[in-house]
C-alpha positions as CSV (number, residue, x, y, z in Angstrom):
1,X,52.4,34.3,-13.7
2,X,51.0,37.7,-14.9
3,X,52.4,37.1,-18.1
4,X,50.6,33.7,-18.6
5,X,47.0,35.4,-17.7
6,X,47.7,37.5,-20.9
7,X,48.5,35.0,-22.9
8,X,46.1,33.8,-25.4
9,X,46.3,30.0,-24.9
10,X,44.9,30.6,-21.3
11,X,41.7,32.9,-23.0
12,X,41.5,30.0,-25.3
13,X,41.3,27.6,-21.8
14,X,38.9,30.2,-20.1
15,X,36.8,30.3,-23.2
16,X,36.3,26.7,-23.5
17,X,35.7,26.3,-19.8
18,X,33.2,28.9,-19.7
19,X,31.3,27.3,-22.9
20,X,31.4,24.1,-21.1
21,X,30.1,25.4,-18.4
22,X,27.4,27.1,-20.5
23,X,26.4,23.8,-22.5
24,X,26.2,21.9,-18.7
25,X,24.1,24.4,-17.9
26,X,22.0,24.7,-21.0
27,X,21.5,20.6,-20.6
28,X,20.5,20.9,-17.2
29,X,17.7,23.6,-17.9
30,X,14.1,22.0,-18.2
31,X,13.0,21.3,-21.6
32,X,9.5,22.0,-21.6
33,X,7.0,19.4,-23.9
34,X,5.3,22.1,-26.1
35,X,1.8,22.8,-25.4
36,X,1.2,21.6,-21.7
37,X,0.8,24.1,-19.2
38,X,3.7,24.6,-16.3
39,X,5.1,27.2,-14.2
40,X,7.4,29.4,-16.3
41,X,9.6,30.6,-13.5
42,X,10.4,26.7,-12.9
43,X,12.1,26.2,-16.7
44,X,14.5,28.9,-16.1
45,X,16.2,27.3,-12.7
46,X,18.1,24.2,-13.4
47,X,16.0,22.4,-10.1
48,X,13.1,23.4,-11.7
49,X,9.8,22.6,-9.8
50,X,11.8,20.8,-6.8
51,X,12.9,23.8,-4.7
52,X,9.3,24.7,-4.5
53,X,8.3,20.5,-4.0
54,X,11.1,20.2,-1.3
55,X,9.8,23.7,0.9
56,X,6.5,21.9,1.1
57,X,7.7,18.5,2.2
58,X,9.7,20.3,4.7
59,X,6.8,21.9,6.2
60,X,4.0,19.4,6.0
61,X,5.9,16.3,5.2
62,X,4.5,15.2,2.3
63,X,4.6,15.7,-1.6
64,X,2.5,14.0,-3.9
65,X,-0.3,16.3,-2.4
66,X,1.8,19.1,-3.8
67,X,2.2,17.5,-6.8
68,X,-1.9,16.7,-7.7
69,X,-2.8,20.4,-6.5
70,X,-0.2,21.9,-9.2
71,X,-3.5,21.1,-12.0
72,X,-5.4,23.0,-9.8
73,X,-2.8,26.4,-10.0
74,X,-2.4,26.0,-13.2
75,X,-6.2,25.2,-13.9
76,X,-5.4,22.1,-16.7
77,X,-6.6,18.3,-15.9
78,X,-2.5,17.8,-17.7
79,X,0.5,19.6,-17.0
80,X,4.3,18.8,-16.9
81,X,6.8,19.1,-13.7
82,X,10.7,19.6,-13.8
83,X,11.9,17.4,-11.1
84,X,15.5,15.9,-11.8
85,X,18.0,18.1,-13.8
86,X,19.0,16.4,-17.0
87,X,15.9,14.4,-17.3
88,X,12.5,15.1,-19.3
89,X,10.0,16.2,-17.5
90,X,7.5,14.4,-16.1
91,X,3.7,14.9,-17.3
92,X,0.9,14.8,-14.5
93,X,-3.0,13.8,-15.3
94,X,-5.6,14.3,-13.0
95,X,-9.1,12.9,-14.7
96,X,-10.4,9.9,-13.5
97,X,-12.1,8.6,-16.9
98,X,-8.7,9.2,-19.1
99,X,-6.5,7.5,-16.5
100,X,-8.6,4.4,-16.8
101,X,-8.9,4.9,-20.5
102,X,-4.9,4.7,-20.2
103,X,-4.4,1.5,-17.6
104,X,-7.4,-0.4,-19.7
105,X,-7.0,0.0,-22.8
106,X,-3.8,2.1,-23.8
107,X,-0.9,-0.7,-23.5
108,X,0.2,-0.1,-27.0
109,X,1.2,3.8,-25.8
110,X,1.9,3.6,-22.2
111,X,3.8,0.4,-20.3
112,X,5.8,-0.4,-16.9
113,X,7.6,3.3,-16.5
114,X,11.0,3.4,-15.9
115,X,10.4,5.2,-12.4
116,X,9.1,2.2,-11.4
117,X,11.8,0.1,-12.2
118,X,14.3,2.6,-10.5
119,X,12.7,2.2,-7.4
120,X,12.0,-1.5,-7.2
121,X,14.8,-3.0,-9.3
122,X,17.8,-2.8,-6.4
123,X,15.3,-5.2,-4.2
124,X,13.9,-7.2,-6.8
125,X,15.4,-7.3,-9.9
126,X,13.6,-10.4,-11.5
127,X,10.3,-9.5,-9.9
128,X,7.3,-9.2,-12.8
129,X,6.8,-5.7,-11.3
130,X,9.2,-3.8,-13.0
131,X,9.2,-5.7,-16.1
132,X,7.6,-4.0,-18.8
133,X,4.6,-6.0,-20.5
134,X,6.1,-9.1,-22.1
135,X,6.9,-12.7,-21.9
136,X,9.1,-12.5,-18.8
137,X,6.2,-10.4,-17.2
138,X,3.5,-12.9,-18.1
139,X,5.7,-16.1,-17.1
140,X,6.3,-13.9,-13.4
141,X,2.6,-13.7,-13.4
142,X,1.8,-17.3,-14.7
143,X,4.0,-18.3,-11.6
144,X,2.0,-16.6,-8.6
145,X,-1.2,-16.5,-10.5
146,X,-3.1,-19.5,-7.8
147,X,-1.8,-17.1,-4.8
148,X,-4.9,-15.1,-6.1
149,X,-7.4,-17.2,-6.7
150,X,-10.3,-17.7,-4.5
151,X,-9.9,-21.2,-3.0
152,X,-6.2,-20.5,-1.8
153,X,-7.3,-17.1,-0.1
154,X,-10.6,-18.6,1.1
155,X,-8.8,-21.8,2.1
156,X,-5.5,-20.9,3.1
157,X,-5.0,-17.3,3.6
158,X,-8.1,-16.3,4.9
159,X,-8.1,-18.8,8.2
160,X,-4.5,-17.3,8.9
161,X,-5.3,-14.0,8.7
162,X,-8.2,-14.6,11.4
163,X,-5.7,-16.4,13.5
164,X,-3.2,-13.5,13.5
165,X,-6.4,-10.4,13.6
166,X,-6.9,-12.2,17.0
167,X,-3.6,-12.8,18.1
168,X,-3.3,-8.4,17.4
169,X,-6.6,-8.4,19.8
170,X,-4.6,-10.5,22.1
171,X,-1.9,-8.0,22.7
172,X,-4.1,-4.8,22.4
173,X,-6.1,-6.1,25.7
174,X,-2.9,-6.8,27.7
175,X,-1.5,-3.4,26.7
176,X,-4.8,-2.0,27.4
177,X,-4.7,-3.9,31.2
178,X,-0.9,-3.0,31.1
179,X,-1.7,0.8,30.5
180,X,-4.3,1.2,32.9
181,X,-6.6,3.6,30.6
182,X,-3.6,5.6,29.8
183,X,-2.7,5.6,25.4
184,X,0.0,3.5,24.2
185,X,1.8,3.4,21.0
186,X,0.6,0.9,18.5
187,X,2.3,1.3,15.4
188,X,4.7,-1.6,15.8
189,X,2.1,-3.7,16.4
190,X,0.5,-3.0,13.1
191,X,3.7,-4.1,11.4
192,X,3.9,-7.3,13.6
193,X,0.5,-8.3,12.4
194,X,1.4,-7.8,9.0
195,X,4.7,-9.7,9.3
196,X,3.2,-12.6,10.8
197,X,0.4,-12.9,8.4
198,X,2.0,-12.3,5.2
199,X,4.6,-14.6,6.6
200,X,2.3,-17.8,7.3
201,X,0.7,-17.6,3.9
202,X,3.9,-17.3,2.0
203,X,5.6,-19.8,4.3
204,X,3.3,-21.7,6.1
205,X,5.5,-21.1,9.0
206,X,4.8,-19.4,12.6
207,X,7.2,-15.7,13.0
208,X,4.5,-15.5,16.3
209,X,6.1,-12.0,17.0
210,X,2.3,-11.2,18.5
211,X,2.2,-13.9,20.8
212,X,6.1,-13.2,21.9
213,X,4.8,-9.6,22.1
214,X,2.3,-10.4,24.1
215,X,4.0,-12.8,26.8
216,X,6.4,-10.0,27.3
217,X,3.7,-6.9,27.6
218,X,2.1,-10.0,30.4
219,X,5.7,-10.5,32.6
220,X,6.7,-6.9,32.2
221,X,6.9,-4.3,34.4
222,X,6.6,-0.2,33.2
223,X,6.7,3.4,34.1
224,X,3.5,5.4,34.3
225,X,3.5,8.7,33.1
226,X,1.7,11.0,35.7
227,X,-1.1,11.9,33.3
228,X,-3.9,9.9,32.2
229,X,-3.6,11.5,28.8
230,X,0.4,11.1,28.6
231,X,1.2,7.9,26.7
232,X,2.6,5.6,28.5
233,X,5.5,3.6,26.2
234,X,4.8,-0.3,26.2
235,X,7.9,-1.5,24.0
236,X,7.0,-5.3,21.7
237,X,10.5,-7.4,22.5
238,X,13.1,-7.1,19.7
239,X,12.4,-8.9,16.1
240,X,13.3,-12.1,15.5
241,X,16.2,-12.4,12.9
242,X,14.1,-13.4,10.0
243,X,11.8,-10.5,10.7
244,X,14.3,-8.0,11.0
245,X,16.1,-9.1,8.1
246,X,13.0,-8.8,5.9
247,X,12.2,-5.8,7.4
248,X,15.5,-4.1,6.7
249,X,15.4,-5.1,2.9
250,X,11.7,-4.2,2.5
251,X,11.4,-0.9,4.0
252,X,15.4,0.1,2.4
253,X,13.0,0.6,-0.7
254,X,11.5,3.1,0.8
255,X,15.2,5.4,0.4
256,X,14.4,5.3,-3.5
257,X,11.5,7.3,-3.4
258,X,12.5,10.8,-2.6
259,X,15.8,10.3,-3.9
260,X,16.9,12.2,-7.2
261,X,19.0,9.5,-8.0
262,X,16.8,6.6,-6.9
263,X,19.0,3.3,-8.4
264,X,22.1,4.9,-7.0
265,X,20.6,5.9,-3.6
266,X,19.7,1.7,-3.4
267,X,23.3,0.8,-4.5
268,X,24.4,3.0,-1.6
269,X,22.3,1.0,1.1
270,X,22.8,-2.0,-0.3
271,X,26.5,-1.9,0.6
272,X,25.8,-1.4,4.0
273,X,27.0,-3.6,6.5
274,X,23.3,-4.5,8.0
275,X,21.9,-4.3,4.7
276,X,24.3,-6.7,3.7
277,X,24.0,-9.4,6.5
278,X,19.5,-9.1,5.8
279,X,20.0,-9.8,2.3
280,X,22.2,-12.8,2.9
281,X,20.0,-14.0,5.2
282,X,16.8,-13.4,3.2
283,X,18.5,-15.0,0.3
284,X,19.2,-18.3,2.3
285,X,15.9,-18.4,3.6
286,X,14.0,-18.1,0.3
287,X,16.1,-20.9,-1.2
288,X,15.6,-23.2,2.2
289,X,11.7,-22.6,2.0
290,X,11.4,-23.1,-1.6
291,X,13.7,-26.3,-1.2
292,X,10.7,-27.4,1.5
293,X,7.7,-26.9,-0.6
294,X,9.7,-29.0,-3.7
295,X,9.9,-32.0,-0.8
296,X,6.5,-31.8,-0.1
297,X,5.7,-31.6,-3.6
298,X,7.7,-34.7,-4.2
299,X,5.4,-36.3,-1.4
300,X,2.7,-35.0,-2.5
301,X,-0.2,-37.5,-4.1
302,X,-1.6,-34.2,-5.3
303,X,-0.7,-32.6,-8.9
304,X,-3.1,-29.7,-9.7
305,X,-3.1,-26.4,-8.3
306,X,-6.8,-26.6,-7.9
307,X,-6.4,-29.4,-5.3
308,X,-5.3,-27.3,-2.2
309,X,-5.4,-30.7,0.0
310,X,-2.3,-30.7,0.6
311,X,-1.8,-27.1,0.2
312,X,-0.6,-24.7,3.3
313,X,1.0,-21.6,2.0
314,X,2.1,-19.7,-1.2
315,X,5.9,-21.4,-1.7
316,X,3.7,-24.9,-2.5
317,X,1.5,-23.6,-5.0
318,X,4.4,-21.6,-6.6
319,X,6.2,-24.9,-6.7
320,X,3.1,-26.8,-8.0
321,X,3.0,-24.4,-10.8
322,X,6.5,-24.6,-11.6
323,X,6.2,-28.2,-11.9
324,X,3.2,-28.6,-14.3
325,X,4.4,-25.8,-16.6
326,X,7.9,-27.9,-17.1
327,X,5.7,-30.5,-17.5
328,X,4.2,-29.1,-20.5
329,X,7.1,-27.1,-21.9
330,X,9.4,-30.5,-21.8
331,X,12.0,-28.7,-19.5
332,X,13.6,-29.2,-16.2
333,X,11.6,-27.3,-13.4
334,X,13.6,-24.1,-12.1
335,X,12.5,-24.0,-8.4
336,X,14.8,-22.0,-6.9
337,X,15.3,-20.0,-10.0
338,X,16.5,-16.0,-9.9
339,X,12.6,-15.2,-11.1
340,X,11.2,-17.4,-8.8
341,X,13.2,-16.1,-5.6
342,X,12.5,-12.3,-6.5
343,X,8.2,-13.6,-7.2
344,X,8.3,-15.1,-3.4
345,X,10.0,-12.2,-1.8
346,X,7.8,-10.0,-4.1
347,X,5.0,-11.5,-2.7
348,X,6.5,-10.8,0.8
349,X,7.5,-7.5,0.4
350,X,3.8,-6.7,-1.0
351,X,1.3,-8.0,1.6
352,X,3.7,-6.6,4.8
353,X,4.7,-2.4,4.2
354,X,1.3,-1.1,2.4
355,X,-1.3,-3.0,4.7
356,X,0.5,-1.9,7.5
357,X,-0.6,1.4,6.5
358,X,-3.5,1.1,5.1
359,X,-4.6,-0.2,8.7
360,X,-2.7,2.6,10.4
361,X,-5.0,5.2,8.4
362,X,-8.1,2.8,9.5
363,X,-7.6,2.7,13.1
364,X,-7.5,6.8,13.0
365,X,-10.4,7.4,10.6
366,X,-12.5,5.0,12.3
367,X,-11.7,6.8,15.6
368,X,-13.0,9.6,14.4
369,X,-16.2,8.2,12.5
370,X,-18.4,6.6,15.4
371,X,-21.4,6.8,13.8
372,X,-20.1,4.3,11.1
373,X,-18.5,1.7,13.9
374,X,-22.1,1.8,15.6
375,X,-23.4,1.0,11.8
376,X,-20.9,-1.5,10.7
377,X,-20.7,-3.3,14.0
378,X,-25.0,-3.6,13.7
379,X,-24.2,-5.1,10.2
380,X,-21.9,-7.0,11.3
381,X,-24.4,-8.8,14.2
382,X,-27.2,-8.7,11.7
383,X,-25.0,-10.8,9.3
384,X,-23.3,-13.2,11.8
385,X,-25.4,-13.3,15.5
386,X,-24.5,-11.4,18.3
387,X,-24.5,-14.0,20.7
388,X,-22.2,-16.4,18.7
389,X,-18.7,-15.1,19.4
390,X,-16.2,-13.8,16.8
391,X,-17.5,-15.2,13.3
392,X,-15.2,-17.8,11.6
393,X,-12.7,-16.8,8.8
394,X,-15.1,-19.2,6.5
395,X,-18.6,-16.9,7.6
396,X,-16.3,-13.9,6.8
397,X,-15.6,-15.1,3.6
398,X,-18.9,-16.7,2.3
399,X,-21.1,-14.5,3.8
400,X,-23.0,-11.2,2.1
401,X,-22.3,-8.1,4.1
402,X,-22.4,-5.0,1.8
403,X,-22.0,-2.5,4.5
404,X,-18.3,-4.0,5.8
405,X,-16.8,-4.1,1.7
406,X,-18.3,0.0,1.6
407,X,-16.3,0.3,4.9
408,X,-13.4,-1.3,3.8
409,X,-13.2,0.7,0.4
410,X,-14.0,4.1,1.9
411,X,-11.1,3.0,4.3
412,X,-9.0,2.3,1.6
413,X,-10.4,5.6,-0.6
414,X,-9.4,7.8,1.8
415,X,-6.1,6.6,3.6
416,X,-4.5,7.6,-0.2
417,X,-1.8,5.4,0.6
418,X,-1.3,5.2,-2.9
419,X,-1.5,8.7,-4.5
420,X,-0.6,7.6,-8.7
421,X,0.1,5.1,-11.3
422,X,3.0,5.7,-13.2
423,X,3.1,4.7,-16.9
424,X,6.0,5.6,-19.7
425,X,5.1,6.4,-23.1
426,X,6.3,3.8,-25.3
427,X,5.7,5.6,-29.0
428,X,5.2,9.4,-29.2
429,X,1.4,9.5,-28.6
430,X,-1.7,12.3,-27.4
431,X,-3.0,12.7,-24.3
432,X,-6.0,15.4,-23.6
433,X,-5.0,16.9,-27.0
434,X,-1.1,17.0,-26.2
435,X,1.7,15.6,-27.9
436,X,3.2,13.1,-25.4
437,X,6.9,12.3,-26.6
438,X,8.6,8.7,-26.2
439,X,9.5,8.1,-23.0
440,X,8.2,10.7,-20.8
441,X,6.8,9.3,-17.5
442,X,3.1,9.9,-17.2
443,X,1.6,10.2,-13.1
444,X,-1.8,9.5,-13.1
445,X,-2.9,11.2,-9.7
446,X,-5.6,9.7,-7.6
447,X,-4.9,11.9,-4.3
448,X,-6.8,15.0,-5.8
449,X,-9.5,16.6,-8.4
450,X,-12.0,13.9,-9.1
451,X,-10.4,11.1,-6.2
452,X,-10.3,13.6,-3.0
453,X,-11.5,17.3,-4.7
454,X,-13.4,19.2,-6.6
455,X,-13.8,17.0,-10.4
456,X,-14.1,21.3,-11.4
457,X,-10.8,21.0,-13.8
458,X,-11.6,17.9,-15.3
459,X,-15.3,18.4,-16.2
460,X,-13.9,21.1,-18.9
461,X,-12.2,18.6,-20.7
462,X,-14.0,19.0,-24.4
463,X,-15.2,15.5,-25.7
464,X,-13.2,15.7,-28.7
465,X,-9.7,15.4,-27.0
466,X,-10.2,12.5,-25.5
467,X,-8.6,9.4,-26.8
468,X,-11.4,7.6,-29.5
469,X,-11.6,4.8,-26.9
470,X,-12.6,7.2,-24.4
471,X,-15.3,8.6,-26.4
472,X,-16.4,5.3,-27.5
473,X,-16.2,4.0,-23.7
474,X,-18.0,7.1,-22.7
475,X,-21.1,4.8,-21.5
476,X,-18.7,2.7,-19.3
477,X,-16.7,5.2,-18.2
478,X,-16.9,4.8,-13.8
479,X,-19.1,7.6,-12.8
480,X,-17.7,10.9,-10.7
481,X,-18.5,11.1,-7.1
482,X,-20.4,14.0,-6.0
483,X,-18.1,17.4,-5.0
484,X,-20.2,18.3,-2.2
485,X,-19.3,15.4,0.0
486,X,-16.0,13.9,-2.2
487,X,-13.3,14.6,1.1
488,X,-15.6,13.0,3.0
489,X,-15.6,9.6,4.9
490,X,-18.8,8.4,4.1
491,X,-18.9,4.1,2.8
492,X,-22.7,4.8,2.1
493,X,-21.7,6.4,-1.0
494,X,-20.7,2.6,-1.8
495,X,-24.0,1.2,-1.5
496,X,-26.8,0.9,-4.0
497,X,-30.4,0.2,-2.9
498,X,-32.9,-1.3,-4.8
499,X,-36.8,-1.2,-5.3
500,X,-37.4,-3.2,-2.0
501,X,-34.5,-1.7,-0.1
502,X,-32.3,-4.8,-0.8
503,X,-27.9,-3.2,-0.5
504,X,-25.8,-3.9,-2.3
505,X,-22.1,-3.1,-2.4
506,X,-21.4,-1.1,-6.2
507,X,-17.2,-1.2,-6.5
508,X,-17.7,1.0,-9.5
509,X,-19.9,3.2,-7.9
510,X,-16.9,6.3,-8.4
511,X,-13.5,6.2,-8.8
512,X,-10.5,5.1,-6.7
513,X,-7.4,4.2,-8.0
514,X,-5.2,3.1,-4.8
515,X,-4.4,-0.4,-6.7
516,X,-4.2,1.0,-10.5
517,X,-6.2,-0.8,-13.2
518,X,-6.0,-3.5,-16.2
519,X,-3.0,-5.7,-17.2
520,X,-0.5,-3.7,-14.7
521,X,-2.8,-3.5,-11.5
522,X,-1.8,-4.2,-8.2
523,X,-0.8,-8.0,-8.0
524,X,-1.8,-8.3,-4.8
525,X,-5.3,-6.8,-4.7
526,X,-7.3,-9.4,-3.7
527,X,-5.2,-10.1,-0.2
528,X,-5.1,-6.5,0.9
529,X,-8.9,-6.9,0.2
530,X,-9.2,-10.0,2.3
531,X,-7.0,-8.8,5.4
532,X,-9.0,-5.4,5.6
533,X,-12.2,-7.1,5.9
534,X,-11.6,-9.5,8.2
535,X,-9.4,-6.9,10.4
536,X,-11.7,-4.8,10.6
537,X,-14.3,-6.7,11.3
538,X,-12.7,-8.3,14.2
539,X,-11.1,-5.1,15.5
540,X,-14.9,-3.5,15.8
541,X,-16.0,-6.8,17.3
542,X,-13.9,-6.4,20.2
543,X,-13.1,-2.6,20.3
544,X,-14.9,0.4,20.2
545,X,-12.8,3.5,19.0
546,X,-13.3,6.8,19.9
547,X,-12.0,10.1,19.1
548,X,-8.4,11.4,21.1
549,X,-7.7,14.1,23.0
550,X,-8.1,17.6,21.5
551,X,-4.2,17.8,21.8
552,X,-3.3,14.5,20.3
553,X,-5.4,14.9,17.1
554,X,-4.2,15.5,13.4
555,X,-3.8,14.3,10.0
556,X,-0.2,15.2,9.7
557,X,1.4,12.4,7.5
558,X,4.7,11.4,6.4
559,X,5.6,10.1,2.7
560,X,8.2,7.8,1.6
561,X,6.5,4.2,-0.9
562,X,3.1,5.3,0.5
563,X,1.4,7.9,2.4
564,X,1.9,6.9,6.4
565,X,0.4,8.8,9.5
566,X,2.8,10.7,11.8
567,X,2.3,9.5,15.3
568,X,-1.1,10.3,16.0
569,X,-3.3,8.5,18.7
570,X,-6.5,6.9,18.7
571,X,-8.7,6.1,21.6
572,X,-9.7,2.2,21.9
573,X,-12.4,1.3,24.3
574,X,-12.3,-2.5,24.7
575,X,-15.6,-4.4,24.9
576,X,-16.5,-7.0,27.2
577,X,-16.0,-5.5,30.6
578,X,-12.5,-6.0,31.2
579,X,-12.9,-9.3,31.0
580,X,-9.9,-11.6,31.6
581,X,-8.5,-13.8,28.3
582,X,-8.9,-17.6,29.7
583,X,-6.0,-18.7,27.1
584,X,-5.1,-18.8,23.5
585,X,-6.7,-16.2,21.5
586,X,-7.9,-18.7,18.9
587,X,-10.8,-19.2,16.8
588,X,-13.9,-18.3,19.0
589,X,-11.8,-18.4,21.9
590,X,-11.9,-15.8,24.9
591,X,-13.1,-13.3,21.7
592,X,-16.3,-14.9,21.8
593,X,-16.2,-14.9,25.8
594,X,-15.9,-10.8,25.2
595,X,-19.0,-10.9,22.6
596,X,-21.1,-12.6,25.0
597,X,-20.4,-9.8,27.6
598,X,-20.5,-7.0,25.5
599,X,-23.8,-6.2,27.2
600,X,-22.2,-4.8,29.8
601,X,-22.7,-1.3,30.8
602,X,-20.5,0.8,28.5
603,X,-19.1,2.7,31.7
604,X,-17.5,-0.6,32.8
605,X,-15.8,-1.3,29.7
606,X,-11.7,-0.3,30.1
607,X,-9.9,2.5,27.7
608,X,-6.6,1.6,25.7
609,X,-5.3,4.1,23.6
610,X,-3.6,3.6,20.8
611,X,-1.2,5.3,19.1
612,X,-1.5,4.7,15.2
């Protein structure tokens, strides 16, 4: 053996081992894109800037707030990350006006980025979400399109999202009679509202996990915990198959996002047993419910989508569409076509996880914000009548009440569900005066400097670097909020007043980027829109929240697709006296009852506290 460690075959081996090694490790070293700032020490380890990402996750349990105050440390509105070994790295903005110069009017440099399409593709693969902007994205588009127009969220969506808002009020006031004044977890019940409504205006079919929840909170009996302050654990009954199926394929995307290896991470999960068995049964379940909406379409005496007679969820004007582009294109329709499964589920996926939330974040801020309940819920009997009961979903959405769309955007402002838009150069471009190479992912950042903090870093930017349709949008550019009060919540900053103190509500009044911009915004923008309003207005018609305990407050959050609160609670007092529900919670039902009585004295009224 000795022998053959002299001889020089094996230092020919070693050599080549060792230069192998070498080159691995050479290709693994971050690359730095010349000219934009990052931290040196970081290009000389082959993990780059994770170690130091990953030691703040583990201690605060997030990251993209890491990742927004990096501009700040190295003082730059642009600056590059080393995240993945063997990759490019990734290149970070932080200015509001060049990130909407970008999503408006920059399509030709920057498109769908790739870590988009990591993250989404395993779920769905055929979905006009991950496609970069072409004709498959625009026929995707084309197919959905009427899910966003006005009459089918006035008309359809917006009476089921009232039903559902009161079912949620439903079960809040038996696990607020159930607790006896003592907080309860509410979390869950957040997600069951958004199942059930996202599910009736895709499907035009009934999940009712909040009534189910609710019959078994009524015929159940639990354990106190000693402590008025100790919250007292008021389980919702199992999900129903279909629910848990979807719920097991929607929040599995949720694996991809912290993962280094984000399309292999998916591949892993999807060959799980359970994942398995969902995605069967999701599958089976598109294809029956788009088979329905073709009957009825068949039956229908109806052919345009503007005619929403015959109308009663998102599948039938999907279908309707479908039909009338054959039509013109002198094709077969393709129903049940790959695209067309991956839109619906799309759709699904999209109005359930992030409004869930978004209304988590709510609940807590709210709590904390009395002043603005007492405000908005003054607006809201201004606009509607006190004495009339819980408004209709029609008076929600026909009637003018600035002060609940500043609520509901400061809501959505500073929950940062959302925290960037992700773009990939397409050509080698500039950016603030930097050579941007072909494709390196671009994070614009909406969680810090000019969103959340301090515009300091970007107010230094000199004119001339600035793309020449920045400089010639300079006019139109949306104007910065002010740094004295930007972490604040305050909707007023929302509101314009005129002359004669006539408000209005200004959505450009500073920037907020939770739903991107342009071509490639959020799809679903409009719904989330809708829902909030009309959640919230309902929940502060019936509940008054208040601050919780000195022990059980915090921010603390956890990140995964978006930004969600750790388990926090939030103090609900319930309005009306304790009254008891007659029946149904339906459309001016025992809510209006509660309205009617709400004034009671304010020591009668029962505490629930909820757990967000």
């Amino acid at each position: 053996m000795l022998p053959l460690l002299g001889a020089p075959a094996m230092y020919s081996v070693l050599g080549v081992i060792f230069l192998a090694a070498y080159i691995v490790y050479r290709a693994a070293l971050p690359k730095p894109i010349a000219g934009i700032p990052y931290h040196r020490h970081s290009a000389t380890r082959i993990l780059g800037d994770l170690p130091d990402l990953l030691k703040h996750k583990q201690r605060v349990g997030t990251f993209h707030d890491w990742i927004s105050h990096q501009g700040v440390k190295l003082n730059s509105p642009v600056y590059q990350l080393f995240l993945r070994p063997f990759s490019k790295p990734a290149v970070y903005i932080t200015d509001p006006r060049e990130t909407q110069d970008i999503l408006l009017r920059r399509l030709k440099d920057f498109d769908r980025s790739k870590f988009f399409q990591d993250i989404f593709s395993g779920t769905v693969p055929n979905n006009h979400i991950i496609q970069p902007t072409n004709e498959k994205f625009r026929q995707g588009v084309r197919l959905i399109a009427d899910t966003m127009a006005t009459p089918f969220l006035n008309g359809v969506a917006a009476p089921l999202i009232h039903m559902h808002s009161l079912n949620l009020m439903e079960l809040w006031m038996a696990k607020s009679d159930a607790a006896s004044g003592r907080p309860f977890w509410a979390a869950d019940d957040l997600i069951l509202f958004s199942f059930d409504a996202i599910w009736d205006i895709a499907f035009g079919s009934k999940l009712d996990s909040l009534p189910e929840a609710t019959a078994f909170i009524k015929t159940s009996k639990f354990n106190m915990p000693t402590s008025k302050d100790d919250p007292i654990d008021l389980p919702n009954p199992p999900l129903n198959t279909a629910a848990n199926s979807m719920a097991i394929v929607a929040l599995g995307i949720n694996v991809t996002v912290p993962s280094l290896m984000p399309r292999q991470r998916h591949w892993l999960l999807r060959m799980t047993p359970s994942y398995r068995r969902a995605k069967i049964y999701n599958d089976r379940l598109v294809q029956t419910r788009l088979e329905d909406a073709k009957a009825r379409l068949l039956n229908s005496t109806h052919e345009t989508t503007d005619d929403l007679t015959e109308i009663t969820c998102a599948t039938d004007l999907m279908v309707r569409r479908e039909s009338q582009a054959a039509r013109k294109e002198n094709r077969p329709p393709r129903y049940d076509s790959n695209e067309a499964k991956d839109e619906l589920f799309g759709f699904l996926v999209g109005g359930f996880d992030t409004t869930a939330v978004t209304l988590k974040w709510s609940l807590k801020i709210l709590g904390d914000n009395p002043r603005v309940q007492s405000k908005l819920r003054r607006a809201l009997y201004d606009a509607f009548g006190q004495d009339n009961g819980v408004p209709s979903a029609e008076k929600f959405t026909t009637t003018r009440t600035p002060y609940l769309d500043a609520v509901v955007e400061e809501l959505i402002r500073c929950s940062q569900t959302t925290s960037a838009a992700v773009r990939t150069a397409v050509r080698d471009t500039q950016l603030l005066g930097h050579h941007i190479p072909k494709g390196v992912d671009v994070f614009m950042m909406s969680n810090g400097p000019g969103y959340m903090t301090s515009n300091d870093i970007n107010e230094r930017i000199p004119e001339g670097v600035r793309s020449k349709w920045s400089q010639e949008n300079k006019d139109r550019a949306i104007p910065n909020w002010d740094s004295s009060d930007i972490g604040e919540f305050k909707p007023e900053r929302w509101i314009k007043t005129d002359e004669n103190g006539n408000e209005t509500f200004d959505a450009r009044a500073g920037p907020s980027m939770q739903f991107g911009a342009g071509l490639r915004a959020c799809f679903g923008k409009k719904l989330v829109y809708l829902k909030m309003r009309i959640v919230i207005a309902v929940l502060l018609w019936t509940f008054e929240l208040q601050p919780p305990p000195e022990k059980l407050r915090g921010y603390e959050a956890t990140e995964n697709l978006a930004l969600d609160l750790a388990n926090r609670i939030v103090i609900l007092i319930a309005r009306g006296g304790g009254a008891e529900a007659p029946g149904p919670l339906v459309h001016g039902g025992w809510l209006g009852l509660l309205a009617q009585a709400s004034q009671a004295v304010i020591r009668h009224r029962p505490v629930c506290m909820v757990d967000v």
